[in-house]
C-alpha positions in Angstrom: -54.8 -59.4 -39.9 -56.5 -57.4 -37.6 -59.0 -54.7 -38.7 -59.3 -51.5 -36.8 -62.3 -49.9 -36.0 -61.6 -45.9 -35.8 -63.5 -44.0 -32.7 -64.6 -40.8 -33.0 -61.5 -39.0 -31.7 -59.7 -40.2 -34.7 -57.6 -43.2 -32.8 -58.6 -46.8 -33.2 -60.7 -48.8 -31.2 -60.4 -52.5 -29.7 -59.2 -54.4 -33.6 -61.0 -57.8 -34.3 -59.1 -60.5 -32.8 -56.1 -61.8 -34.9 -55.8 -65.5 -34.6 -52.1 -66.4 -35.8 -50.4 -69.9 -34.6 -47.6 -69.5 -32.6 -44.8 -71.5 -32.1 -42.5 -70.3 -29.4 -39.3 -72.6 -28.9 -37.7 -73.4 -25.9 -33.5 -73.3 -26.0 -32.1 -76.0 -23.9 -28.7 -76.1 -25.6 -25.6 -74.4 -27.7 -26.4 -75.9 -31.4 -30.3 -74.5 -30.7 -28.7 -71.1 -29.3 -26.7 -70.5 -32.2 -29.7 -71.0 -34.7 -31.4 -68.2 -32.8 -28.2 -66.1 -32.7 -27.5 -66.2 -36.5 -31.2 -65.4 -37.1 -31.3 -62.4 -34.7 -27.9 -61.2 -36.0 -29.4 -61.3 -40.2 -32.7 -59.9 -39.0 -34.0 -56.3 -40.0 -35.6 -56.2 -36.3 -35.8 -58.1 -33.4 -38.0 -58.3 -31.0 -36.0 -58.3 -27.5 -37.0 -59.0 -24.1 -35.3 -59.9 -20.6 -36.8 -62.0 -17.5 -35.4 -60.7 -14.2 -36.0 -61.4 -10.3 -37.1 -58.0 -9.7 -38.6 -54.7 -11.3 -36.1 -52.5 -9.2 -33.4 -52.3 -12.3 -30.6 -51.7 -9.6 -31.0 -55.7 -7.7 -32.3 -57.2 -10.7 -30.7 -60.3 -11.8 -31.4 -62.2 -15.3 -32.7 -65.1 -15.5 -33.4 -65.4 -19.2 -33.6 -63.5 -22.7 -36.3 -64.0 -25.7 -36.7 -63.1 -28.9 -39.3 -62.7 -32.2 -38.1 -61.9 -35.6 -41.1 -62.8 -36.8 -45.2 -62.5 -36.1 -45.7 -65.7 -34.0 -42.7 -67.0 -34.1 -40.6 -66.2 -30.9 -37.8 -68.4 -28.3 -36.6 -68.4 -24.7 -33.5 -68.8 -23.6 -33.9 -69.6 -19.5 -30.5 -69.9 -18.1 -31.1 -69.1 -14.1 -34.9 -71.4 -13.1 -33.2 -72.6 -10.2 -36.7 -74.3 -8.8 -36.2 -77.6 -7.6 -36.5 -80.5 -10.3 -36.1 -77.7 -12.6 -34.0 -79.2 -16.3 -30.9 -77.7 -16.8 -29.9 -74.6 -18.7 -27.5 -73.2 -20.1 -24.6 -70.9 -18.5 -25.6 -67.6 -18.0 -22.2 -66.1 -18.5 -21.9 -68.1 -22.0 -25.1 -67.3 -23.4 -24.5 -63.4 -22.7 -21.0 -63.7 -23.7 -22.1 -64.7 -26.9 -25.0 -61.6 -27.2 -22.6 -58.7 -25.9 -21.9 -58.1 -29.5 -25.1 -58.1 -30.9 -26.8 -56.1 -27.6 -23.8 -53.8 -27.8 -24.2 -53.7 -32.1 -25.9 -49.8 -32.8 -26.0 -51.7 -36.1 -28.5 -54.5 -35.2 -31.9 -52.7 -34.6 -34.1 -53.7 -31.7 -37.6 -53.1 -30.9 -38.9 -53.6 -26.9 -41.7 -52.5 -24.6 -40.2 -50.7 -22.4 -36.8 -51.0 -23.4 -35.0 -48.8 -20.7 -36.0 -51.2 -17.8 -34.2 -54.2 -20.0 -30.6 -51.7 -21.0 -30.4 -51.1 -17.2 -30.7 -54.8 -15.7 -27.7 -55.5 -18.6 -26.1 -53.0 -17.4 -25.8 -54.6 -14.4 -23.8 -57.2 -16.5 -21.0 -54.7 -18.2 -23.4 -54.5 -21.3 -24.5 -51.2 -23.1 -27.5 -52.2 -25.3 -27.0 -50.2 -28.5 -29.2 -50.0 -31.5 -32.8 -49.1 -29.4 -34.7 -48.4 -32.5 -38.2 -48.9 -31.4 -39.9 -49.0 -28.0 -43.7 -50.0 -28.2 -44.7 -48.4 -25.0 -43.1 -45.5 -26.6 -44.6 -45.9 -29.6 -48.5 -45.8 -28.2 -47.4 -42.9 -26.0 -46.7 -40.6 -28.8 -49.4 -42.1 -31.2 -52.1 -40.7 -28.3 -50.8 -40.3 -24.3 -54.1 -39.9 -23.0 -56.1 -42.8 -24.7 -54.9 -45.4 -22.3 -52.3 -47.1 -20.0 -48.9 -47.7 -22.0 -48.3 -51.4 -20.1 -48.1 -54.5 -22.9 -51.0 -56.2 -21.5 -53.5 -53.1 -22.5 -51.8 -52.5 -25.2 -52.1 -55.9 -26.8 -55.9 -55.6 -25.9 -56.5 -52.3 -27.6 -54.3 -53.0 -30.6 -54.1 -56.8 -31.1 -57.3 -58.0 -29.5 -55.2 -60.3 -27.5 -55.1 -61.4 -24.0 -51.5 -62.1 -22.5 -50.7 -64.3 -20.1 -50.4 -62.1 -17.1 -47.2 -62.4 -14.5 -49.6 -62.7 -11.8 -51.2 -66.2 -13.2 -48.5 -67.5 -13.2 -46.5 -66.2 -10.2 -49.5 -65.5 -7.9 -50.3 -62.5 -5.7 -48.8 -60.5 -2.4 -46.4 -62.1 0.1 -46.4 -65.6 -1.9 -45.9 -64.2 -5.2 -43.1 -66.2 -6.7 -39.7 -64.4 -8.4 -39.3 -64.9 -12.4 -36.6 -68.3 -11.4 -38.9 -70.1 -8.9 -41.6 -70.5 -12.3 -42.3 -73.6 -13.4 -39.9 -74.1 -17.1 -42.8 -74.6 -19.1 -45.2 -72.0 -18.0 -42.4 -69.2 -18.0 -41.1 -70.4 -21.1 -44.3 -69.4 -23.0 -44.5 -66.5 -21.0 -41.7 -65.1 -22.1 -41.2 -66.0 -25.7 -45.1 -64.4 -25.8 -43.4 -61.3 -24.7 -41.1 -60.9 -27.8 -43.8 -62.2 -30.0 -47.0 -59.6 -28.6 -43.9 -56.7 -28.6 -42.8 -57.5 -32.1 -46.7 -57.5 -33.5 -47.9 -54.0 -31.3 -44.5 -52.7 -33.3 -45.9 -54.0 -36.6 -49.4 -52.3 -35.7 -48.6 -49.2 -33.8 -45.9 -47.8 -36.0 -47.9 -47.6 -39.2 -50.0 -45.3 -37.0 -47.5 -43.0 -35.9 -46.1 -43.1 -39.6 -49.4 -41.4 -40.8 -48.0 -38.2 -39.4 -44.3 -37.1 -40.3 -44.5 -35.1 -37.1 -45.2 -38.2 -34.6 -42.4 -40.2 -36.5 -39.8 -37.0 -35.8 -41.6 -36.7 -32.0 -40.1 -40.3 -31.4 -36.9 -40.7 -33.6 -35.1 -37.5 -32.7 -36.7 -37.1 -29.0 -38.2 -39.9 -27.0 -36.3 -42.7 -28.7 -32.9 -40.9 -28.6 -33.6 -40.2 -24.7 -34.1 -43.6 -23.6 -29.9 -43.8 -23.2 -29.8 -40.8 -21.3 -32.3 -41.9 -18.7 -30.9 -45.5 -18.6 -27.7 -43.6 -17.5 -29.2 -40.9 -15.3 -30.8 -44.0 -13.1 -27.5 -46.2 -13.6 -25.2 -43.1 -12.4 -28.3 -42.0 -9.2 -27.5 -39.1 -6.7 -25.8 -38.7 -3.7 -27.6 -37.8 -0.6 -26.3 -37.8 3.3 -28.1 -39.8 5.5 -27.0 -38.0 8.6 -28.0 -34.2 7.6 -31.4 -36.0 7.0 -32.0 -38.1 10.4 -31.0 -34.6 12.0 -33.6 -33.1 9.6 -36.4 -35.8 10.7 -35.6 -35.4 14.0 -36.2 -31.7 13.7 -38.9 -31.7 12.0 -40.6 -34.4 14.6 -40.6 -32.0 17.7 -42.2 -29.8 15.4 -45.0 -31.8 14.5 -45.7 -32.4 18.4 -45.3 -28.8 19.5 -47.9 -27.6 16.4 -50.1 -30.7 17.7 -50.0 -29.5 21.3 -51.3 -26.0 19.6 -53.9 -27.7 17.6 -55.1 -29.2 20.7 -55.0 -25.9 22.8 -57.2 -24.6 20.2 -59.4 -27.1 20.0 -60.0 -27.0 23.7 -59.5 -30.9 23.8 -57.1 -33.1 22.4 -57.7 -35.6 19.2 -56.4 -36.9 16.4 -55.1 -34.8 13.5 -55.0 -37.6 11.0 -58.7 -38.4 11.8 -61.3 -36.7 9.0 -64.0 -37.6 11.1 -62.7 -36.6 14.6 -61.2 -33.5 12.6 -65.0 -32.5 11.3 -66.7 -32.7 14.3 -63.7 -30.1 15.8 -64.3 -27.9 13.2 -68.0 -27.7 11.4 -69.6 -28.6 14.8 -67.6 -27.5 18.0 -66.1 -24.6 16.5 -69.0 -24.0 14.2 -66.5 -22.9 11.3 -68.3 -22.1 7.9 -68.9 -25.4 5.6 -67.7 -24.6 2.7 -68.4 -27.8 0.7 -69.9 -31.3 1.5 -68.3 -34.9 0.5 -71.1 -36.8 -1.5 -72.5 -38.3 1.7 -73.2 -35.0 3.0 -70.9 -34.4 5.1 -68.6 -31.4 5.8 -65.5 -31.9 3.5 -61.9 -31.3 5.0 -60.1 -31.7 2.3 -56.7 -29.6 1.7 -58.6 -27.0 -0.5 -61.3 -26.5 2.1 -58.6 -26.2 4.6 -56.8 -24.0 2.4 -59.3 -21.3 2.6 -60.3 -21.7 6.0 -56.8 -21.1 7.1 -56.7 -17.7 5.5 -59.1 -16.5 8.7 -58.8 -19.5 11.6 -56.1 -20.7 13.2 -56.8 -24.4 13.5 -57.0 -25.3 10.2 -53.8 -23.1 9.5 -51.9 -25.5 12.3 -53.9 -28.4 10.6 -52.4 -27.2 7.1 -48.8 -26.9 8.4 -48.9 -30.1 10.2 -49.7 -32.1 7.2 -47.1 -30.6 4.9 -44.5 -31.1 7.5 -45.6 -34.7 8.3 -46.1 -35.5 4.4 -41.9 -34.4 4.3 -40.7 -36.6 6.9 -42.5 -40.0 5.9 -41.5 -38.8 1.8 -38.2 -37.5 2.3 -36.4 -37.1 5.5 -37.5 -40.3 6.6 -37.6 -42.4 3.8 -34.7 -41.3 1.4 -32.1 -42.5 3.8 -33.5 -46.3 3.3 -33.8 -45.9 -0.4 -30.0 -46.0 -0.7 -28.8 -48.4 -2.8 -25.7 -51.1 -2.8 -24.2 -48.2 -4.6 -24.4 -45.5 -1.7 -26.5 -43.6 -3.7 -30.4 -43.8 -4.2 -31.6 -44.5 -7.9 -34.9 -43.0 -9.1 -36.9 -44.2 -12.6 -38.1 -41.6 -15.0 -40.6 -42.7 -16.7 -41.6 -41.3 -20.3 -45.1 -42.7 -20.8 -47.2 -41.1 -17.7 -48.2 -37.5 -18.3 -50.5 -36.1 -20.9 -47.8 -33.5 -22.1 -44.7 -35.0 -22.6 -43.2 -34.2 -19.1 -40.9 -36.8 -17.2 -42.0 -37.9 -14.6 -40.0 -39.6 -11.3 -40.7 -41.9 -8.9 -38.9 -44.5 -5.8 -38.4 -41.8 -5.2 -39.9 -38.9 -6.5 -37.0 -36.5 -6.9 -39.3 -33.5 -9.0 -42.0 -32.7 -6.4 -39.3 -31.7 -3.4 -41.2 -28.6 -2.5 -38.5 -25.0 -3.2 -41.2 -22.6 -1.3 -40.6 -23.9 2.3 -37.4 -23.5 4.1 -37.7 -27.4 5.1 -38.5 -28.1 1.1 -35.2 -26.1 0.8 -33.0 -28.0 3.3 -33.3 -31.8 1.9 -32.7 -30.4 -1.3 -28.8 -29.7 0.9 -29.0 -33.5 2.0 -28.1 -34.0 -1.7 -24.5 -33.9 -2.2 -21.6 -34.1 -4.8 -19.0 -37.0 -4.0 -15.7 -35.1 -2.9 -13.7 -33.7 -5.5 -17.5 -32.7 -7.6 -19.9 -30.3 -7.5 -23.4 -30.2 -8.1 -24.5 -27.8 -11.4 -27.9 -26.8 -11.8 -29.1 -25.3 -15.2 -32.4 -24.3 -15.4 -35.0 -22.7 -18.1 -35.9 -19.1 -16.9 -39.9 -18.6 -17.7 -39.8 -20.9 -20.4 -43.5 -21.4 -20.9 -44.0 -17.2 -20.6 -41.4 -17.4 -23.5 -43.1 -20.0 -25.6 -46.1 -18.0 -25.0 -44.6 -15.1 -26.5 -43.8 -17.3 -29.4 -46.8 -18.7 -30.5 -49.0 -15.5 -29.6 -46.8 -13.9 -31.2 -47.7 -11.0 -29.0 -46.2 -7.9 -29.6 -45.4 -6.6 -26.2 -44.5 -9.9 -25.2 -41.8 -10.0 -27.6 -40.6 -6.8 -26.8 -40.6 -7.7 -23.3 -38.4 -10.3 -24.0 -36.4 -9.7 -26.5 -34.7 -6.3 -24.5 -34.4 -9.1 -21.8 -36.6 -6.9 -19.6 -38.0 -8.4 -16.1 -41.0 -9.6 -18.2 -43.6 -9.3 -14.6 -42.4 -5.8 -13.7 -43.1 -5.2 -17.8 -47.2 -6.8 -17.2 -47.2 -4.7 -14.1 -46.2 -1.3 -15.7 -48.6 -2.1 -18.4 -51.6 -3.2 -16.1 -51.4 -0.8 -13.5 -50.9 2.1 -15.6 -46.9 3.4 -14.0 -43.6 3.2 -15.3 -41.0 0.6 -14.9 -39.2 2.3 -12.4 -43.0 2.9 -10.3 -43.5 -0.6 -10.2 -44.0 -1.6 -6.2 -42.9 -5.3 -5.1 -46.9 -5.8 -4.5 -47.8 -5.2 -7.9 -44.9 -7.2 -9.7 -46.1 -9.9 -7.5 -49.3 -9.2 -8.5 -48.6 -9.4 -12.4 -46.4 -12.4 -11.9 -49.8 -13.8 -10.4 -51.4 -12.8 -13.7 -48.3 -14.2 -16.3 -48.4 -17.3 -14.8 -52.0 -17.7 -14.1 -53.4 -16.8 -17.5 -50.8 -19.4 -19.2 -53.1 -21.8 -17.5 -55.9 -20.8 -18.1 -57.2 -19.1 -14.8 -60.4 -17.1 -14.3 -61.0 -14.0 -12.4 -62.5 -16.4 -9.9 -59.3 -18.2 -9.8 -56.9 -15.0 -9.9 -59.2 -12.9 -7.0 -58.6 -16.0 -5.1 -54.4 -16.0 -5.8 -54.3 -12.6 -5.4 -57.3 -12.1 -2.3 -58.8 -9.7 -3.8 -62.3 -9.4 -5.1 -63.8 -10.3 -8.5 -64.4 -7.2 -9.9 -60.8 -6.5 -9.7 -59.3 -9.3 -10.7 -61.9 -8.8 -14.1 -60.6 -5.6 -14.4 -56.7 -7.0 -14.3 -57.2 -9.3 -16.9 -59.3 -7.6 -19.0 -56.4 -4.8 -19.2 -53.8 -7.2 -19.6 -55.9 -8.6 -22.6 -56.1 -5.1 -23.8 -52.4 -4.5 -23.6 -51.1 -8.0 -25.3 -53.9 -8.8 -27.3 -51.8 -11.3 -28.9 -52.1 -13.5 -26.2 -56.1 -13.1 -26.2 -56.3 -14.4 -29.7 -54.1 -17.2 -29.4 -56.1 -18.7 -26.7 -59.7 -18.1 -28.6 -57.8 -19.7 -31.7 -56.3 -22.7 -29.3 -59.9 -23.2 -28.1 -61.5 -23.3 -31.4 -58.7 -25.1 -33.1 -59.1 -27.7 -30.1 -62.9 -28.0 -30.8 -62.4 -28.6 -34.7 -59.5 -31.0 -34.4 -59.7 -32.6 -31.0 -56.0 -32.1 -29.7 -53.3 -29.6 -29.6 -49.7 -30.0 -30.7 -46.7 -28.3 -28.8 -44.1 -26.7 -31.2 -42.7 -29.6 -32.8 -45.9 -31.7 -33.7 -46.7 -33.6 -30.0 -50.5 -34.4 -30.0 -52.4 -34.0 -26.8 -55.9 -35.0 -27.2 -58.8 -33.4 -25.4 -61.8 -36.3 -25.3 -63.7 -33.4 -23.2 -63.5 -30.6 -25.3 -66.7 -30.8 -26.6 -68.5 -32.5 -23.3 -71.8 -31.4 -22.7 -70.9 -30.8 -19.1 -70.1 -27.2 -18.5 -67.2 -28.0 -15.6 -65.2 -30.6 -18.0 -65.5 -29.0 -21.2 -64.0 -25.6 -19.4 -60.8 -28.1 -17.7 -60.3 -29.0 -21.0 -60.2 -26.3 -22.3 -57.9 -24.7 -19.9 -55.6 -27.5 -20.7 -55.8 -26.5 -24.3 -54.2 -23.4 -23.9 -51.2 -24.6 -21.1 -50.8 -28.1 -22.8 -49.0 -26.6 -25.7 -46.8 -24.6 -23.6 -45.8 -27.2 -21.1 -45.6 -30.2 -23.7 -43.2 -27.7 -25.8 -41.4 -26.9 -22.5 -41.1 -30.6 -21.8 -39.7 -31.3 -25.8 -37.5 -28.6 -25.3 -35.5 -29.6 -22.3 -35.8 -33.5 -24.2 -33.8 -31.9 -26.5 -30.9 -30.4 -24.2 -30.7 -33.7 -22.4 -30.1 -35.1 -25.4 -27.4 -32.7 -26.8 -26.0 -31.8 -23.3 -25.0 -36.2 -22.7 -23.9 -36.2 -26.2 -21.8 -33.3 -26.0 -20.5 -34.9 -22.3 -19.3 -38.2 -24.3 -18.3 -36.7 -26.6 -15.5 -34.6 -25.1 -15.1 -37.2 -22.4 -15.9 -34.6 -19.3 -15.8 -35.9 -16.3 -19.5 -34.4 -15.7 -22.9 -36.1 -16.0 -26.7 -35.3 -15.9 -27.9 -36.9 -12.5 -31.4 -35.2 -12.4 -33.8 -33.9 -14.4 -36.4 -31.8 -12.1 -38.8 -30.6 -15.2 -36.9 -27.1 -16.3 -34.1 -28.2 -14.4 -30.9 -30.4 -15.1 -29.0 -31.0 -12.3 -25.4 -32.2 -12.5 -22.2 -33.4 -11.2 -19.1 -32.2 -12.5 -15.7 -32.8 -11.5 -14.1 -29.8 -9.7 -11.6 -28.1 -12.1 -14.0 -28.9 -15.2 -16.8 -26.6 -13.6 -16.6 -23.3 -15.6 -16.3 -25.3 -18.9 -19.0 -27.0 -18.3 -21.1 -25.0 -16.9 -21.2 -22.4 -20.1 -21.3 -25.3 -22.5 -24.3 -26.6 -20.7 -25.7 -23.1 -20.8 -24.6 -23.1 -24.6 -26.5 -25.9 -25.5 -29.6 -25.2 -23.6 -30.7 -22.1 -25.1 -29.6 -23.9 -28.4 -32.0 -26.8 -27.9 -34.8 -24.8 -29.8 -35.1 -21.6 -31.9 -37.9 -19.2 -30.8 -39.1 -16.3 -31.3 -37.5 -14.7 -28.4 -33.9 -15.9 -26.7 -34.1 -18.8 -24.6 -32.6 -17.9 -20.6 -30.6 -20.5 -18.7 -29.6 -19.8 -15.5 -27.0 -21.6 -14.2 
């Protein structure tokens, strides 16, 4: 067996390597098939894996299945190596004919890395695997999401002291990289069945980890295991988007981009490329003799967005510069790029993936449906390019100051409570208390203002940082926080204990137990230990934010199926869930949606949905 080694932040090192003999079996025919079968059906777990042409889930097509029920013991079943010369297989249609009852068994308990990417591709079949009990990529992300990548090849270094074959050895690199049924039998075959083997043993290592704390186990049975469904059929169902209002939209937004480079170049004096750093220094830090703010590592005058940022706030160039990139970054993300991302099915298909960020949040990408910018009227308009088919609508549900609420409920802050507990407007409430005035005193400017503060100070943000939000100078925004401190002192001492708890243990924990672990918190450089510790204080908010919603996707498809709406969850933009619901069905569903929302978690103060 293989002995860990424990580093110093409490999670194991790269084990000794384990040397077990394998013997991985290759199934040519029905009587070899139906050994496998009978063993996968009496198993406790099985290891289960598929081989497809393709990692987009939507044009995927099978080309085997493998399994492991036990350490170094694992089989393929190819049924679609269509190389020439290659032997032959057995029917695809039979061999899944015979596994729809055991994929589709909730019964017959499954372990997988990555097991969403293997329910959609079957999917593709008419078959709903049931009885996802484990996911080792899931498993590692929970047990720590910052110690490394989640993929089976690190994992199976880090845990197993094992090197996998990689796809890429066997299927080569770039333009000539081969698909999954142009692989040489042999090669794939071991490929494959290593697959359910290397899954089945980081399952037999990982878990007992995650088992040492009863919190990790309930992180991953009642929320990311449970999810994995709900995703599969988020990406399965995809969203609806029309082409046309976007070309229009591209179109628009390409006369734009000419008439604000036509500016730049007036302002410049000369003409020259905008997408050029170097042509776009010279302009700036030399012709125009514009302040250098800060230099790359060669020396050099940096323009990068934060620079240009601040420059813009007293020169027009790099405002037009600014505006010009956001606009151009649009077009070739959304306007012009969405419309080719549609899918045989009309509709374009994202993938959520649960193993990326530190703090539990989903992230989305092909495309990236959660970073659509709200601020900017042309943020605003392709989020109208997506549609409901006719006879839908599109619902949106989405968590009102849900962090600013958890905040209230671990501080535990008084006024804070109060605030939200008499459902006041929680940034006119700072600003009455800040600025010294009653409620009804309170100017736009100065609820702006405190809104800067609410949010800022939930992640962490100096008086540096807030003078800069706010343009005003240091002194004053010192003088802002500090009365805020002294008004919800609660707040104060739940950040000094975060820090210090942070220091002692070495992570932070949302609500319900998830562990975020801070390998900076005690670095010796000034600049990383204070990032870290500014993620101290907002990673328990937004990884308890990011449980929470977990929690109403969950209930909010269970709920759907359950009653058989004719509604389902098609996006999930962080706070937001974003649905289609048949017509008639709208009010229903809307209120039970906001029903089960605000009952996804008790806190100390009522969770707000707006719908």
């Amino acid at each position: 067996t293989a002995s860990d080694t424990v580093g110093n932040d409490g999670q194991v090192d790269a084990p000794v390597a384990s040397n077990i003999e394998v013997n991985y079996e290759t199934v040519f025919d029905k009587e070899a098939f139906n050994v496998w079968l009978e063993k996968i059906q009496n198993a406790e777990l099985t290891a289960f894996d598929t081989e497809t042409t393709s990692l987009n889930y939507m044009a995927a097509e099978l080309v085997g299945v493998s399994f492991s029920v036990e350490a170094g013991v694992a089989a393929y079943v190819p049924f679609a190596h269509d190389y020439e010369g290659a032997p032959e297989q057995l029917d695809r249609d039979w061999v899944l004919e015979q596994l729809k009852p055991w994929l589709e068994d909730d019964c017959k308990a499954k372990v997988g890395q990555h097991l969403k990417y293997d329910a959609n591709v079957l999917n593709n079949y008419d078959i709903t695997l049931r009885g996802i009990t484990y996911d080792t990529m899931l498993e590692s992300y929970v047990y720590n999401s910052v110690s490394s990548r989640h993929d089976m090849d690190t994992l199976a270094k880090k845990f197993l002291g094992h090197t996998c074959v990689s796809f890429e050895e066997l299927a080569g690199k770039g333009k000539k990289q081969k698909t999954f049924n142009e692989i040489d039998l042999e090669q794939a075959a071991f490929y494959a069945a290593e697959d359910a083997d290397i899954t089945l043993r980081l399952h037999q290592a990982i878990w007992p980890l995650v088992e040492k704390t009863p919190e990790l186990v309930s992180i991953f049975k009642d929320i990311e295991c449970p999810l994995i469904p709900v995703l599969a059929k988020m990406e399965q169902t995809g969203a609806l988007i029309d082409p046309e209002l976007l070309h229009i939209q591209s179109s628009e937004i390409g006369a734009k981009l000419q008439e604000l480079e036509i500016k730049a170049h007036e302002t410049a004096g000369e003409s020259f490329n905008l997408s050029s750093p170097k042509q776009l220094q010279v302009i700036l830090f030399e012709k125009l003799e514009l302040p250098v703010i800060k230099k790359t590592p060669k020396g050099q005058p940096s323009t990068a967005e934060p620079i240009l940022q601040e420059l813009a706030q007293d020169y027009e160039l790099p405002r037009l510069i600014m505006e010009h990139r956001s606009l151009s970054k649009l077009k070739s993300t959304y306007t012009d790029k969405l419309p080719e991302m549609i899918q045989k099915t009309g509709r374009i298909h994202t993938s959520y993936h649960q193993a990326i960020t530190a703090t539990g949040r989903l992230s989305s990408t092909d495309p990236n449906l959660q970073n659509i910018p709200i601020r900017t009227a042309e943020g605003r308009r392709i989020r109208q390019a997506f549609i409901a088919p006719t006879g839908y609508k599109m619902l949106a549900a989405d968590y009102s100051q849900v962090e600013l609420r958890i905040m209230a409920h671990l501080s535990q802050d008084k006024g804070l409570l109060d605030a939200f507990t008499k459902d006041a407007d929680v940034h006119k409430a700072t600003a009455a208390e800040v600025f010294e005035v009653t409620l009804d005193e309170v100017t736009t400017e100065q609820r702006r203002r405190a809104k800067a503060i609410n949010f800022g100070l939930i992640y962490g943000m100096s008086a540096f940082g807030l003078a800069k939000q706010l343009d005003i100078s240091r002194p004053e925004a010192a003088k802002y926080i500090k009365r805020y401190f002294e008004r919800y002192p609660g707040v104060q001492q739940y950040m000094e204990n975060t820090r210090e708890g942070a220091k002692e243990k070495g992570y932070v924990e949302t609500i319900y137990g998830r562990r975020l672990y801070l390998p900076d918190i005690k670095a010796s450089n000034a600049m990383m230990r204070q990032a870290a510790e500014r993620t101290a204080i907002n990673a328990p908010l937004q990884g308890t934010a990011a449980d929470i919603i977990k929690r109403a996707m969950i209930a909010v498809d269970a709920r759907l199926a359950a009653e058989d709406v004719d509604a389902r969850i098609i996006m999930q933009v962080h706070d937001e869930l974003v649905l289609e619901v048949r017509q008639g069905e709208l009010d229903a569903v809307g209120e039970e949606v906001r029903r089960l929302m605000r009952e996804a978690a008790s806190l100390a103060v009522p969770l707000e949905v707006d719908v």
